[in-house]
N, C-alpha and C positions, 0 to 999 in steps of 0.2 A: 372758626369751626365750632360744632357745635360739642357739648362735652359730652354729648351719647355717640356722636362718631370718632372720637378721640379714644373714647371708654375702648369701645368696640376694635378700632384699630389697635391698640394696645394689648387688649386682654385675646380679641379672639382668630381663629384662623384666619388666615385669607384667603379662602378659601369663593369668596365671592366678591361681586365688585358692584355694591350695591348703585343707587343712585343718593346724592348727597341732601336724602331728605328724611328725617325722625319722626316715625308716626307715630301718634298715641291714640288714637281713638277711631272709629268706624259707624258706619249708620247705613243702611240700604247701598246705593249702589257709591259710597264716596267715604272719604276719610281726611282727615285734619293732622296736622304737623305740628310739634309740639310752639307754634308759637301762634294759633289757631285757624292757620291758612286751609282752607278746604281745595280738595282735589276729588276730580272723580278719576274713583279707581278701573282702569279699561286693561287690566293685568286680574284681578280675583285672584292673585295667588297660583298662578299659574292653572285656574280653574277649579279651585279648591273652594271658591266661595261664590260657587252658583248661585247661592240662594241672598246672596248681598250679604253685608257687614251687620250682626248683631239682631239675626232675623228672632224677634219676638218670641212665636213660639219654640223656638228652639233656645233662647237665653231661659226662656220661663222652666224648659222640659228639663235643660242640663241644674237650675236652680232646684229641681224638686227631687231628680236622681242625686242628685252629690251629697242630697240628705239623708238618702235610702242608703244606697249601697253602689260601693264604685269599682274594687276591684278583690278578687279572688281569687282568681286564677280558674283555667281547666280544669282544676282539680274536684271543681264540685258542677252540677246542674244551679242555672239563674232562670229567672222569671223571664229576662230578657235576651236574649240572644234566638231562642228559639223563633219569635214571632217575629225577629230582625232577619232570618236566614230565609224563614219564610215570603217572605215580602220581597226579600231580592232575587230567589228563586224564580217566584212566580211574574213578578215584572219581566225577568230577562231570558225566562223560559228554559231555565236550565234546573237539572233536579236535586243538586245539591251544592255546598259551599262550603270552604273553609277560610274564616276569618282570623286576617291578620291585624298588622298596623298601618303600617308604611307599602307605597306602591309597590317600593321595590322589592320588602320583605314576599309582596304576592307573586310579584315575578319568579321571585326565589322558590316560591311554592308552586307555581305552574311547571316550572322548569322539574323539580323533583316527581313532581303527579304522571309530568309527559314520559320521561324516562323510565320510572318503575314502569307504567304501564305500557312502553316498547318491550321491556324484558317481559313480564307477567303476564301477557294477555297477545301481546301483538309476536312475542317469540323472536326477539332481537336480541343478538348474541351479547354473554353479560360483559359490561362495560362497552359495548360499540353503538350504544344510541348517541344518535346525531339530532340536532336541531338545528332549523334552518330559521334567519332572521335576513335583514333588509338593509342593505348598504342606507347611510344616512340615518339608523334608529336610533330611538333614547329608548331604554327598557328600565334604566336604574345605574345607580354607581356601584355597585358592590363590586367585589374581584371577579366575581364569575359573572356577573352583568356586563361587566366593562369588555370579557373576552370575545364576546360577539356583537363588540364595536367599534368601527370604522373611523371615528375620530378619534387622529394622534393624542390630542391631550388629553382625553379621558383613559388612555390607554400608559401613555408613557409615565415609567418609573413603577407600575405598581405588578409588573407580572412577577414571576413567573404566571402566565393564565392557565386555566383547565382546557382543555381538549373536548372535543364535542360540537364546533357549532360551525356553521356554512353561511355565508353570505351570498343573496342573489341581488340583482338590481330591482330597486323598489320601482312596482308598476310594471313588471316586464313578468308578463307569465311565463314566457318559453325559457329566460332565465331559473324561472324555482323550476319548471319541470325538467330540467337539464341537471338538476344540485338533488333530485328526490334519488335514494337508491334504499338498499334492501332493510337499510339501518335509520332510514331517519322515522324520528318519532315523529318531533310538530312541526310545522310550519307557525313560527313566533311574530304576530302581524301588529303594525299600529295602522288604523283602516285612515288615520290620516295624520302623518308626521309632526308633532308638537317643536319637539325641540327641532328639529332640522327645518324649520322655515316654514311650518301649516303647508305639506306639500300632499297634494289632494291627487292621488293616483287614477287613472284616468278610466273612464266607465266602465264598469263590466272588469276591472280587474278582481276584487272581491266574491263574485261569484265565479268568477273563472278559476280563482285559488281553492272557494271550496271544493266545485268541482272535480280539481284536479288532487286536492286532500284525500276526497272519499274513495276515489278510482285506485290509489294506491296504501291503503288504510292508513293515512296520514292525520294524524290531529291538526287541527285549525283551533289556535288560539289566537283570539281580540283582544290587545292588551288596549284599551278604552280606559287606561287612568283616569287622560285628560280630555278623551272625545267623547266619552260615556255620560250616559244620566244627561241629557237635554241639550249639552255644551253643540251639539250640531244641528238640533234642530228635529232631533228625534232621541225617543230615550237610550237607543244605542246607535253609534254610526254605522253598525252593518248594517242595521237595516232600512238604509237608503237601497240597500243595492238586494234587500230577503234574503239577506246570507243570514245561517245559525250557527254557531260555531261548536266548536265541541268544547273549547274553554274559554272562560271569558274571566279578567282582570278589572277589576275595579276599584278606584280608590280616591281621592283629591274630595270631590264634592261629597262623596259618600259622609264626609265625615260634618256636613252642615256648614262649610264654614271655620270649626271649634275645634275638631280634632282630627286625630288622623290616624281614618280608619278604612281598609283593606280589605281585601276577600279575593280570594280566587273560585270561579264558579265553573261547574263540568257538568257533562252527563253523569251516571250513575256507573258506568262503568269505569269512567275514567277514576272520580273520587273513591270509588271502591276499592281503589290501589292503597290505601292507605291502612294502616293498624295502628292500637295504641302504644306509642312511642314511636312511630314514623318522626310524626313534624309537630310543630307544638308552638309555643309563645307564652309567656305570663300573660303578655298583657290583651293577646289576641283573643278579641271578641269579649272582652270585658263588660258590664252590665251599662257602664255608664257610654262606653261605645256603642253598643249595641243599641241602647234607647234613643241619642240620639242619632246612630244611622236611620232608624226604623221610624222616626221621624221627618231625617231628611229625607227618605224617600217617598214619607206619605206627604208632605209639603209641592215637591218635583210632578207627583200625580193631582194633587187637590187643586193647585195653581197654574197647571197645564203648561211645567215650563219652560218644556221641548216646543213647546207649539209657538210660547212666544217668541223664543230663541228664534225659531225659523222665519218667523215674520218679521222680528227686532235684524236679522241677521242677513237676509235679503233684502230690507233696505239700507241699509252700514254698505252695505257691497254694492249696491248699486249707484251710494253718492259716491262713494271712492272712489267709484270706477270712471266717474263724470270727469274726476280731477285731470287737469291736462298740466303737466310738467314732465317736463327731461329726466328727472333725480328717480321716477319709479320706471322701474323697471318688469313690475307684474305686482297683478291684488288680487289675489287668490284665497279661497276657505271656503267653510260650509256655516250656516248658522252666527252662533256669535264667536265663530275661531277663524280668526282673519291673520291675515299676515298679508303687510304690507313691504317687497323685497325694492332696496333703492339699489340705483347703481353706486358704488363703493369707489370709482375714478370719480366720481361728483361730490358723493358726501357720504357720510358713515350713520347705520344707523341710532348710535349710540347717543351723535350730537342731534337727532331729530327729538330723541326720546328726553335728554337734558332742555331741549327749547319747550318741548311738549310738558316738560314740568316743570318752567317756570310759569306757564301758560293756567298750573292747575290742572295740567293732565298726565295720571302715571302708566306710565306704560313701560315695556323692556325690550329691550334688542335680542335678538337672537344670532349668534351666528356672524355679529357687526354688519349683516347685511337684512336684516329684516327686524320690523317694527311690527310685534305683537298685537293686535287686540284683541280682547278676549273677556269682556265686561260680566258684570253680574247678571246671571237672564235675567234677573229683575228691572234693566234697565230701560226706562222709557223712550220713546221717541224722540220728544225734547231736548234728553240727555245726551242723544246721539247727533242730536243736529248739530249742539254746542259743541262736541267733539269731532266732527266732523269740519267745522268752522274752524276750529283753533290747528287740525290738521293740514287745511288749505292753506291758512295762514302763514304757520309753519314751513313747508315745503315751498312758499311762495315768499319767503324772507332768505331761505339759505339759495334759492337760487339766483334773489336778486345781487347777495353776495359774491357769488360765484361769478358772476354774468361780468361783476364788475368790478371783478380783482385781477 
């Protein structure tokens, strides 16, 4: 065993169960194992490194900011933050933002925005705003994330939980409209399920929710961590479907790759809930964040990398979909957010993704019944053939096992 997973098993929680391989370095869309094995990486960090491993202009931009100036806090006005808020305003069509760090820190902040503004403006008695989210969500780990989630083990041991939130069946309108009453502020949406298995809700549910948001003065928030900024094949997922939402979440790729940085984005009225000493962060929106969000979203625009996503991403899905074996069960997604679901009485996805990375390919399970992909848009044709190759392969080795044990 190697001495950085010994280290690691020893010193750090267990909190995850990684796969049994040490990286130390990255380049475009692949990365090397501390004994100089290259793999391509078809995971990005759970989407966090849209823009591939150690992307130039952005190692150069964090090289010349770390020199300047890197943190201060909200306590003062930076050069940078401004022309970053703007830039993702006006990409996402929304009129204002407040920058965090972390997804879930944004969540935290949507959730606080939606609720003040049920009391202050919508007239919802204090303390009874409600929020509605989606059987099968991921939104974040936090205590009050975790309370409007449907998965036992994210849930068990850590309540008591807050009060406040509704679950409807994801993709079922007549569900949220049955859960809407005089108290609820948002409708809390991922336009397509990350952690629960890339489960792509079926047409016309997205605008059928705004719809039904605006009719009874419901907020509609996108939480787009991980489907946001290009990862489906447009720079946000709602708009496959010309939904606008009233809030929108953003964070993983935002941060280039390099950091991790966050924002929760609204209309004018909705952000207008806030005063000085509402909500806050040290390190949210910091200079060196900021410069390079503001880069990784002029990079996502300059390299058109929603566009390639959806070309890169409709052909991915249309050879997986060729594959003929017993062990899938469904290959579903938008873009380059794929999810490959195996049947679990044949094989688990865990051992596909361990064969997948002896093969030089990393990828992660989901749920022990789904095999992520989810590559850097930068990833070319060639790159997908070869992983596409080694996926046949794969799936065509544990069946022949199977077949004949």
């Amino acid at each position: 065993m190697s001495k950085h997973i010994e280290l690691e098993a020893r010193y750090c929680a267990q909190n995850y169960h990684p796969l049994p391989v040490v990286l130390t370095h990255g380049e475009g869309a692949f990365v090397w194992d501390e004994s100089g094995k290259k793999y391509l990486d078809m995971m990005s960090a759970y989407s966090a490194v849209s823009h591939g491993h150690s992307h130039k202009r952005l190692v150069k931009l964090v090289q010349q900011q770390v020199e300047r100036l890197n943190i201060v806090s909200r306590a003062f006005y930076t050069d940078k933050l401004g022309p970053f808020l703007e830039k993702a305003c006006t990409l996402t069509g929304q009129d204002a933002a407040l920058p965090m760090n972390t997804g879930a820190e944004a969540v935290e902040t949507a959730i606080k925005a939606a609720r003040k503004w049920a009391y202050t403006v919508k007239g919802v008695a204090h303390d009874k705003a409600e929020i509605i989210a989606c059987s099968g969500n991921f939104h974040g780990r936090t205590t009050t994330i975790v309370a409007m989630s449907d998965e036992p083990q994210y849930r068990e041991g850590f309540g008591p939980f807050p009060p406040g939130f509704r679950l409807v069946t994801y993709g079922d309108i007549d569900s949220l409209e049955a859960a809407i009453n005089e108290n609820t502020a948002a409708f809390l949406v991922e336009p397509i399920q990350g952690e629960g298995g890339i489960v792509v809700p079926p047409d016309g549910y997205l605008k059928a929710a705004q719809q039904l948001c605006r009719k009874h003065n419901v907020l509609l928030i996108a939480d787009e961590i991980q489907t946001g900024l290009g990862r489906t094949g447009k720079m946000l997922a709602v708009q496959h479907e010309d939904v606008h939402p009233d809030g929108l979440i953003l964070g993983k790729a935002l941060g280039g790759g390099i950091l991790p940085v966050s924002m929760f984005l609204s209309r004018r009225e909705v952000m207008a809930v806030f005063r000085p000493g509402d909500h806050g962060s040290t390190f949210g929106g910091n200079p060196l964040a900021a410069a390079v969000g503001l880069e990784a979203l002029n990079i996502l625009v300059e390299e058109d990398l929603p566009a390639r996503s959806a070309t890169m991403g409709d052909y991915l899905l249309t050879e997986l979909r060729r594959m003929d074996t017993a062990l899938v069960r469904d290959i579903r997604g938008r873009g380059l957010f794929i999810g490959i679901e195996v049947d679990p009485t044949l094989c688990s996805a865990r051992t596909v993704c361990e064969k997948l990375m002896s093969r030089g390919l990393l990828s992660k399970e989901t749920h022990a019944t789904v095999v992520r992909l989810a590559p850097p848009l930068i990833i070319d044709k060639a790159e997908i053939d070869w992983a596409i190759t080694q996926i046949r392969e794969v799936l065509g080795e544990i069946d022949k096992l199977r077949l004949a044990s």
